[in-house]
BAFI-3210 file (N, C-alpha, C; in Angstrom, 3 decimals, decimal comma, padded with zeros to 6 digits):
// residues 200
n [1|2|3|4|5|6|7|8|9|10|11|12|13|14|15|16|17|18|19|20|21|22|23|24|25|26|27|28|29|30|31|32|33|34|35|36|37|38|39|40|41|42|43|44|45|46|47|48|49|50|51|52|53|54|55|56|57|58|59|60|61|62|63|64|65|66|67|68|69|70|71|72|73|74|75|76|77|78|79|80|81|82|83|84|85|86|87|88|89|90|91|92|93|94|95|96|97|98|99|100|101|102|103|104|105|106|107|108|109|110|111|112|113|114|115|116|117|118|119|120|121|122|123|124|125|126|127|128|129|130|131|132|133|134|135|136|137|138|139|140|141|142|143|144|145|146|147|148|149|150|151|152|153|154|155|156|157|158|159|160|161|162|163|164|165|166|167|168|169|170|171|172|173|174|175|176|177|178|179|180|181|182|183|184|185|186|187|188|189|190|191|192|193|194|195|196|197|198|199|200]
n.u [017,438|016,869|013,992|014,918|014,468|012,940|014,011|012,495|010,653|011,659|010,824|008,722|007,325|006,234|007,817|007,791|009,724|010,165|011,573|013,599|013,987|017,492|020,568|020,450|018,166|018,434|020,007|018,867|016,812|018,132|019,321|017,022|015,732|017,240|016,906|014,594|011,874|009,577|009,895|008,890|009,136|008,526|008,077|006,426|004,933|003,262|000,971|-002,514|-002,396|-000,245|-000,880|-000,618|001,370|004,568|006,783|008,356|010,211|011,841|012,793|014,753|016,054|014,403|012,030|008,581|005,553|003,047|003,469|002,658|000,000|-001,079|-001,181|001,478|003,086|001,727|001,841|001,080|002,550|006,081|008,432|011,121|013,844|015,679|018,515|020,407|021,347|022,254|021,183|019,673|016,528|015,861|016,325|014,477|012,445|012,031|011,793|009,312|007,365|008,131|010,064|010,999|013,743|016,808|019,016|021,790|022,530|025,184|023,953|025,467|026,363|025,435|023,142|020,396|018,841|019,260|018,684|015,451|015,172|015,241|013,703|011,157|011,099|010,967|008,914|006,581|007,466|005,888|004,031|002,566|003,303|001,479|-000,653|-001,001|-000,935|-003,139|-005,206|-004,393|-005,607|-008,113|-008,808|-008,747|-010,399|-012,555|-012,404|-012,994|-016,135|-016,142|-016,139|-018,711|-020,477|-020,476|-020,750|-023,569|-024,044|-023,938|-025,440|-025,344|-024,221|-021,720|-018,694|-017,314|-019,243|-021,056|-018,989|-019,273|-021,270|-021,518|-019,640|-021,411|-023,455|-022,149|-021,131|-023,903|-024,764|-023,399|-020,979|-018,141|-016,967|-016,672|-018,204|-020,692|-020,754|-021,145|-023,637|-025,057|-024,415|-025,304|-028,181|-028,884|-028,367|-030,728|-033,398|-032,928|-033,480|-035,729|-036,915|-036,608|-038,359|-040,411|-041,202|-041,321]
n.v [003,267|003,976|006,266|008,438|009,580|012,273|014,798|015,059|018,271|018,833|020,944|022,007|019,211|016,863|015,914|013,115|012,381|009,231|008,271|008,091|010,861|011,771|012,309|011,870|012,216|015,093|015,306|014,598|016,188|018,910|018,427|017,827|020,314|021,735|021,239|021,807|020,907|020,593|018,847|016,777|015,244|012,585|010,679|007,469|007,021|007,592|009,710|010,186|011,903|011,410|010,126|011,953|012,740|013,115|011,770|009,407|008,036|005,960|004,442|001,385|-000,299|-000,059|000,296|-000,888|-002,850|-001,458|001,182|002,242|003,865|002,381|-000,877|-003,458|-002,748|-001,121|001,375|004,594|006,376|006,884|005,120|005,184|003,908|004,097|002,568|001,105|-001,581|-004,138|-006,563|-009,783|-010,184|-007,621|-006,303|-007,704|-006,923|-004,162|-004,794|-006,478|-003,792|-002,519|-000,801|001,735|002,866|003,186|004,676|004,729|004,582|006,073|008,983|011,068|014,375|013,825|012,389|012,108|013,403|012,106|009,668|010,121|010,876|008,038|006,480|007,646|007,018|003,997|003,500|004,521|002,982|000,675|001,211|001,344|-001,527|-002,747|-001,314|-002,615|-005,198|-006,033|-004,786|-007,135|-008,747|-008,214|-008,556|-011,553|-012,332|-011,763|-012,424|-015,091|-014,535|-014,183|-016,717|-017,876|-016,879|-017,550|-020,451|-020,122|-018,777|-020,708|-023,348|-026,118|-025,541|-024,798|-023,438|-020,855|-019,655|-018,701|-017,077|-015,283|-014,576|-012,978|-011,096|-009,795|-008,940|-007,176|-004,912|-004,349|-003,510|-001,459|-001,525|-003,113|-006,111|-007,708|-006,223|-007,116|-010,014|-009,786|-008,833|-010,976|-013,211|-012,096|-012,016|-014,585|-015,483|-013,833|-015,018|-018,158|-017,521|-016,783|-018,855|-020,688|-019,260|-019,724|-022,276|-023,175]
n.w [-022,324|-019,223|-017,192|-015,675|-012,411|-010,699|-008,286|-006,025|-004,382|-000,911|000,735|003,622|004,195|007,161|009,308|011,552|014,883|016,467|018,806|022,203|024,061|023,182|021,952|018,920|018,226|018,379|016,315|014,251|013,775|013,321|010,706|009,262|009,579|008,029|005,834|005,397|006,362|008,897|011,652|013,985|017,536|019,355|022,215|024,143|021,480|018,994|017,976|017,054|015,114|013,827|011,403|009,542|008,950|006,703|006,893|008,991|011,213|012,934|016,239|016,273|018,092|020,818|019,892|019,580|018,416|019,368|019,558|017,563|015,277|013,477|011,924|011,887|008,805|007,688|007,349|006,360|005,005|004,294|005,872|008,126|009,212|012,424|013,411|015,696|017,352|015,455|016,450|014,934|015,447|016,250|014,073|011,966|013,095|012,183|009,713|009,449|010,033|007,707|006,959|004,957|004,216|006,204|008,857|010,230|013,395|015,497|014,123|012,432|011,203|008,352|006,270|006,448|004,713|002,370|003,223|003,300|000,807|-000,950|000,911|000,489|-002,152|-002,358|-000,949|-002,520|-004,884|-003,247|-003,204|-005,573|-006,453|-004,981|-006,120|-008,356|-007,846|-006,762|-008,507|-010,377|-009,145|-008,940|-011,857|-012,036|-010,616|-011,765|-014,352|-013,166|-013,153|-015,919|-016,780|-015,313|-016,842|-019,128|-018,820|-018,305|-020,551|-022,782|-022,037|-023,308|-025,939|-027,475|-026,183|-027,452|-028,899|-027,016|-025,520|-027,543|-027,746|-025,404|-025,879|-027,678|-025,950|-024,287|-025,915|-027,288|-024,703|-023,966|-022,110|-020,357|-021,122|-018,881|-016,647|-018,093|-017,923|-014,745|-014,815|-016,077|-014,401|-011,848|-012,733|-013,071|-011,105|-009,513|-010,442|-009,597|-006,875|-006,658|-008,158|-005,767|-003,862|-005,253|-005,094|-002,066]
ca.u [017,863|015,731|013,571|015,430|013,602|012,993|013,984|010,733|011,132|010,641|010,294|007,373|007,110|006,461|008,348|007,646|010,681|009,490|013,250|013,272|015,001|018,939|021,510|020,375|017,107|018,863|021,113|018,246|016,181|018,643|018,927|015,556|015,412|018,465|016,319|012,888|010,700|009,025|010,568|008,128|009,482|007,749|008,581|006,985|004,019|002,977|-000,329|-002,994|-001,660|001,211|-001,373|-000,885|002,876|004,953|007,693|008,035|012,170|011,640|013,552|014,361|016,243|013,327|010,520|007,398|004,471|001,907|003,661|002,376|-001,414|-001,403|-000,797|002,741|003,548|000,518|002,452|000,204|003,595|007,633|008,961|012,711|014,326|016,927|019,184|021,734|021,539|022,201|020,664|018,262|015,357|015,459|016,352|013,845|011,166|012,034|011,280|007,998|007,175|008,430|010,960|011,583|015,160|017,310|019,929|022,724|023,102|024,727|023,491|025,996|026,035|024,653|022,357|019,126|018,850|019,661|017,270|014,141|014,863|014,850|012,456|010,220|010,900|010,655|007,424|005,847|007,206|005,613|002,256|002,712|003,201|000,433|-002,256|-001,101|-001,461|-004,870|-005,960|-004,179|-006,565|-009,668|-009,135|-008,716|-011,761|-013,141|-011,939|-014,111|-017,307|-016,911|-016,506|-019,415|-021,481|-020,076|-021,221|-025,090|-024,997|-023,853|-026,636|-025,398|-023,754|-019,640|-018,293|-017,111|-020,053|-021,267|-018,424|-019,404|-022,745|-021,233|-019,310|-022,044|-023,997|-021,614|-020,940|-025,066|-024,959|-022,214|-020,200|-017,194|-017,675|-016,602|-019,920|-021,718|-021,003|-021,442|-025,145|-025,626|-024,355|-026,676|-029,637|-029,371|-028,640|-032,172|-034,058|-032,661|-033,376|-037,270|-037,602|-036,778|-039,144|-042,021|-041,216|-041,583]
ca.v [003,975|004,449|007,062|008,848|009,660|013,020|014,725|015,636|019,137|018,501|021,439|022,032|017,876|016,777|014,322|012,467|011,281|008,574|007,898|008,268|011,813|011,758|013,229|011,026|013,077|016,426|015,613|014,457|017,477|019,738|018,093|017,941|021,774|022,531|020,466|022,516|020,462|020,413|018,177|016,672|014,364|011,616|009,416|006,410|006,527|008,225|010,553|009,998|012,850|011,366|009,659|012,844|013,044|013,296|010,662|008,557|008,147|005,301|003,939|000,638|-001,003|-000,011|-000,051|-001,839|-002,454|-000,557|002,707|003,234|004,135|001,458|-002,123|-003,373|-002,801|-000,922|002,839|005,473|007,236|006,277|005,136|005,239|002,738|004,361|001,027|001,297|-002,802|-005,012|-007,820|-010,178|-009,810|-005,889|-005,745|-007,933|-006,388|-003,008|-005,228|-006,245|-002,818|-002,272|000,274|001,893|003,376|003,141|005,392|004,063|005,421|007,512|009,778|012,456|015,485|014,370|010,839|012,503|013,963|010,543|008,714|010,820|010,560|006,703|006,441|008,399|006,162|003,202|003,919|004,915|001,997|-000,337|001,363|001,284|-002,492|-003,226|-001,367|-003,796|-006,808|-005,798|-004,732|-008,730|-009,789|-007,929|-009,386|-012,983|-012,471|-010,991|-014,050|-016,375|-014,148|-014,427|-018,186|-018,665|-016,413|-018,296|-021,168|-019,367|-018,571|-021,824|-024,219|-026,674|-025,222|-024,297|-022,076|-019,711|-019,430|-018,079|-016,186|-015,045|-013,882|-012,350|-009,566|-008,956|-007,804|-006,261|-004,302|-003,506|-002,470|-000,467|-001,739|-003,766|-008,073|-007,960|-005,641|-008,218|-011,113|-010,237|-008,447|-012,098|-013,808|-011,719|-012,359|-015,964|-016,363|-013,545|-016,165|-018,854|-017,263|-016,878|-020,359|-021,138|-018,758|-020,240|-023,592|-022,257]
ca.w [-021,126|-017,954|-017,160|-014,307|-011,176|-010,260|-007,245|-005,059|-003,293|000,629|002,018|004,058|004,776|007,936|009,639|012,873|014,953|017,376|019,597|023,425|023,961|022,831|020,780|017,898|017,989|018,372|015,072|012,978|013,637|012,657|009,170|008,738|009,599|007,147|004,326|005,238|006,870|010,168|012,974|015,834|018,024|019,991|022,460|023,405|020,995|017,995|018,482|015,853|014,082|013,122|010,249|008,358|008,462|005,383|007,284|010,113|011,560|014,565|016,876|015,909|019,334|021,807|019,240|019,589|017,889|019,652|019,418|015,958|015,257|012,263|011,958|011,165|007,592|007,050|007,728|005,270|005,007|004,048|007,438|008,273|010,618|013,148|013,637|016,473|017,256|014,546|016,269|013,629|015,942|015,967|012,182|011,822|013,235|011,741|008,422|009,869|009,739|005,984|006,745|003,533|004,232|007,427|009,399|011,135|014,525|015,910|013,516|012,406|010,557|007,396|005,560|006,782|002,887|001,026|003,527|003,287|-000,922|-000,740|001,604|-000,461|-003,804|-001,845|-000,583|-003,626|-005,437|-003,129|-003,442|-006,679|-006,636|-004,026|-006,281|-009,541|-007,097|-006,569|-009,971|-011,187|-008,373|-009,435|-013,081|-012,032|-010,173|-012,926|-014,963|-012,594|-013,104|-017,103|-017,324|-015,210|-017,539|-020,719|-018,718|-018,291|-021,719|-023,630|-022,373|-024,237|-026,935|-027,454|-025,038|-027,973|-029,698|-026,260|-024,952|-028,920|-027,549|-023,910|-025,992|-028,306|-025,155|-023,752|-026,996|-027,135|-023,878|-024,198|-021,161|-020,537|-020,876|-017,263|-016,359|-018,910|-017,306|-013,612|-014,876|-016,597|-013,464|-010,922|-013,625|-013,126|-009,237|-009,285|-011,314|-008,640|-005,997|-007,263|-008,459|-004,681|-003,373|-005,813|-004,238|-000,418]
c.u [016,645|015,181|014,050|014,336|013,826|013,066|013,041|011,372|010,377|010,766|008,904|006,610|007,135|007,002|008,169|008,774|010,018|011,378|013,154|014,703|016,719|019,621|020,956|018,878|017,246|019,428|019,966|017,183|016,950|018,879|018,209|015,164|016,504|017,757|015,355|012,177|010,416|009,489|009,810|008,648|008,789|008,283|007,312|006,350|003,634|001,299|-001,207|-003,007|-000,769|000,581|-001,453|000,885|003,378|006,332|007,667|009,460|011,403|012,847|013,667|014,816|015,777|012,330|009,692|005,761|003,203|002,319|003,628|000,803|-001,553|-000,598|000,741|002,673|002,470|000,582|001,580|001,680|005,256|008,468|010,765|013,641|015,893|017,673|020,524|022,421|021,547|021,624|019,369|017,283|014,914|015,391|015,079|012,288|011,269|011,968|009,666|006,907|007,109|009,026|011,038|012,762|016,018|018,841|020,333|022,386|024,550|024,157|024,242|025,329|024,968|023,973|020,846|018,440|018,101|018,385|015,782|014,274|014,150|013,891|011,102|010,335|010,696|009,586|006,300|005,755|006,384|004,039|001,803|002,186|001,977|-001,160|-001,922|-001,460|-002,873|-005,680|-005,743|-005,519|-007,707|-010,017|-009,171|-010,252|-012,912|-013,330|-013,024|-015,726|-017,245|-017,086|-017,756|-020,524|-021,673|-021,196|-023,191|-025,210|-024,616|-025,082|-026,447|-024,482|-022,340|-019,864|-017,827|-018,147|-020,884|-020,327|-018,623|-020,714|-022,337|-020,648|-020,106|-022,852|-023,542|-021,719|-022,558|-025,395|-024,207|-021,085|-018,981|-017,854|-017,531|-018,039|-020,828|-021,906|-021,310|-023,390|-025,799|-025,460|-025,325|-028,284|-030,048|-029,238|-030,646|-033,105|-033,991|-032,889|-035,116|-038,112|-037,416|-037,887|-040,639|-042,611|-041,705|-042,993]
c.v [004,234|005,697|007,713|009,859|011,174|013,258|015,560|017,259|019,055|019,112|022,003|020,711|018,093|015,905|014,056|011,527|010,716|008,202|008,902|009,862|011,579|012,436|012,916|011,968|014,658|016,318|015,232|015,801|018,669|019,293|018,273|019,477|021,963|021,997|021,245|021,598|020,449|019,183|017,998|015,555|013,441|010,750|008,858|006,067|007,565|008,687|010,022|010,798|012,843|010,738|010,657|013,384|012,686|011,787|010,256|008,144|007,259|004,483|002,580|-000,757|-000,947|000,128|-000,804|-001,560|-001,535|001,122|003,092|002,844|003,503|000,066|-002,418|-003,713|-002,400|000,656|003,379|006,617|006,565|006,051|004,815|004,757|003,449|002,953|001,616|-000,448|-003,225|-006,456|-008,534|-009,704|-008,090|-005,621|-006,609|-007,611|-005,048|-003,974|-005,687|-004,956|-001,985|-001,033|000,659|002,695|003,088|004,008|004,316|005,246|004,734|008,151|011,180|013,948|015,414|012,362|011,201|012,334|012,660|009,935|009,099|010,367|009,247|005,849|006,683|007,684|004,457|003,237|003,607|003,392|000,740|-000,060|001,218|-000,502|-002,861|-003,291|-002,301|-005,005|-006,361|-005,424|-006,535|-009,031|-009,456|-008,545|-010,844|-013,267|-012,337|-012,368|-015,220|-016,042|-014,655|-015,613|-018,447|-017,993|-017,396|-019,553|-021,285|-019,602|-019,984|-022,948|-025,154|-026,899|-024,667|-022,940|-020,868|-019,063|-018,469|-017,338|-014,794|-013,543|-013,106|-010,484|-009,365|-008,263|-007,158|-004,646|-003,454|-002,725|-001,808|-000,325|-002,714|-005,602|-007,908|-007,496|-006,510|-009,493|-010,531|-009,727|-010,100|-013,208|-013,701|-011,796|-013,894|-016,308|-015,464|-014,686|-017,524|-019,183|-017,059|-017,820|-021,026|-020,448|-018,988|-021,195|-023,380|-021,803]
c.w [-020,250|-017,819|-015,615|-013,187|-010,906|-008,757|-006,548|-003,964|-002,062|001,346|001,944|004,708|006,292|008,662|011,343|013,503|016,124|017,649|020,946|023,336|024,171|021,859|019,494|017,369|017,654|016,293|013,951|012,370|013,379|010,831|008,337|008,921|008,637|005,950|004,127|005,760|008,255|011,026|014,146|016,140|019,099|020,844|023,823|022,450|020,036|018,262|016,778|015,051|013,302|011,227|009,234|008,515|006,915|005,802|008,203|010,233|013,016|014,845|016,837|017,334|020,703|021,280|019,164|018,799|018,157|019,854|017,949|015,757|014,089|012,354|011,505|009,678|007,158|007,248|006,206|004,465|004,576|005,571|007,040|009,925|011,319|013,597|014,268|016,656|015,998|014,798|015,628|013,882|015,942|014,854|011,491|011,840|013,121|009,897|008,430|009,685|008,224|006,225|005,261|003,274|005,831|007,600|010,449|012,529|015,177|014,746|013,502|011,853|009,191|006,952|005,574|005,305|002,077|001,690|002,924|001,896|-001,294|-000,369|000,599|-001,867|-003,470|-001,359|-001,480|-004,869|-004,605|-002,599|-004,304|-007,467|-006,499|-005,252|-007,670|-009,138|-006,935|-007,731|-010,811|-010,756|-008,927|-010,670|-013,094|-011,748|-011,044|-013,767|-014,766|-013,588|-014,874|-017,312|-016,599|-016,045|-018,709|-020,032|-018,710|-019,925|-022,957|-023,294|-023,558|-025,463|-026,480|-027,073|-025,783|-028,465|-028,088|-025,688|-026,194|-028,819|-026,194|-024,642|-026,663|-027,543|-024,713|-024,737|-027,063|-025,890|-023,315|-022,414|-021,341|-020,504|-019,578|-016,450|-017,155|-018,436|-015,745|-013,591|-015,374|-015,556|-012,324|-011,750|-012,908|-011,867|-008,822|-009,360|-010,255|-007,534|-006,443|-007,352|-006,913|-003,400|-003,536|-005,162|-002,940|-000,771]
res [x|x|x|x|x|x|x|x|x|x|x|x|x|x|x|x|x|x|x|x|x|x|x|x|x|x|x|x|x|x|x|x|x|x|x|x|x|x|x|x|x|x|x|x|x|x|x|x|x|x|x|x|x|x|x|x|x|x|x|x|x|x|x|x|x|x|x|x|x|x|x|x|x|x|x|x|x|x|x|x|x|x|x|x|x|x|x|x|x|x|x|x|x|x|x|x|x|x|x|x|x|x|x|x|x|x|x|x|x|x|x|x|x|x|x|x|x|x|x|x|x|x|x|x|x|x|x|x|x|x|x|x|x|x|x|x|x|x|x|x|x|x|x|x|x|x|x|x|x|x|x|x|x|x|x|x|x|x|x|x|x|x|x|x|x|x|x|x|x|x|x|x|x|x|x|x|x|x|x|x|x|x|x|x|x|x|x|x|x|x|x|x|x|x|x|x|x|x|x|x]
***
């Protein structure tokens, strides 16, 4: 059985609505005041303050990229796509963005709630993801640096018998092989970089 998701208490959040003044703005800010959180509204451009909001609610059928103080799909925050058009190009480029929940408009009495939740686990999981894609990457990279140590330290001889000798330094010098090989990698470009300086 799954480990069920707790629900985050949000009041005190702040949320940023970016939507040109309308009803649609009126009804979300009362929600968001019946939930607890703070309610600023924006229209046509987000202030560089908004980089410390708790949410982000934009307008998704007059939205453009330069009304947000970060690159598309690079929001520091759980953004939430107001969608009145359904046409591709608008839904599209409220995916550009990486919406991580969306409200229909109009925008009645109540979804505010559910979004913000969603939003907020959607978010998280795809920061979540991001920093495992970047830790794979650091170990592949990582990966490179030990084979070319193995390759330093075999000279000759089988690549185990030296990857043999990579953890025993590591092990004496009480670091990881990954710190062993890139100290045995920058040894030998030093050395490289010496023997071309002797030359000169």
């Amino acid at each position: 059985m799954s480990k069920m998701a707790r629900i985050p208490n949000l009041g005190g959040a702040r949320a940023f609505v970016l939507h040109r003044p309308h009803p649609t703005v009126q009804a979300i800010t009362r929600q968001l005041s019946a939930i607890g959180l703070e309610a600023i509204d924006f229209w046509p451009e987000l202030p560089a303050e908004a980089l410390a909001a708790d949410f982000v609610f934009f307008d998704v059928d007059l939205g453009f990229d330069e009304q947000f103080p970060w690159k598309p799909g690079e929001a520091p925050m759980p953004l939430i796509a107001l969608i009145g058009s359904e046409a591709p190009g608008r839904v599209e480029w409220a995916l550009s963005h990486k919406a991580d929940a969306q409200l229909l408009k109009p925008v009645g009495n109540a979804g505010v709630y559910s979004a913000l939740l969603i939003a907020r686990q959607s978010f998280e999981a795809r920061k979540l993801l991001a920093s495992e894609i970047a830790s794979l990457r650091q170990r592949v990279a990582e990966r490179q640096t030990i084979v070319r140590a193995v390759e330093v330290l075999s000279k000759g001889a089988e690549d185990g018998r030296a990857y043999a000798q990579l953890r025993s330094l590591a092990m004496s010098w009480q670091i990881s092989v990954e710190e062993a090989a890139r100290r045995i990698v920058a040894m030998t470009q030093e050395e490289g970089d010496d023997d071309q300086s002797d030359r000169a």
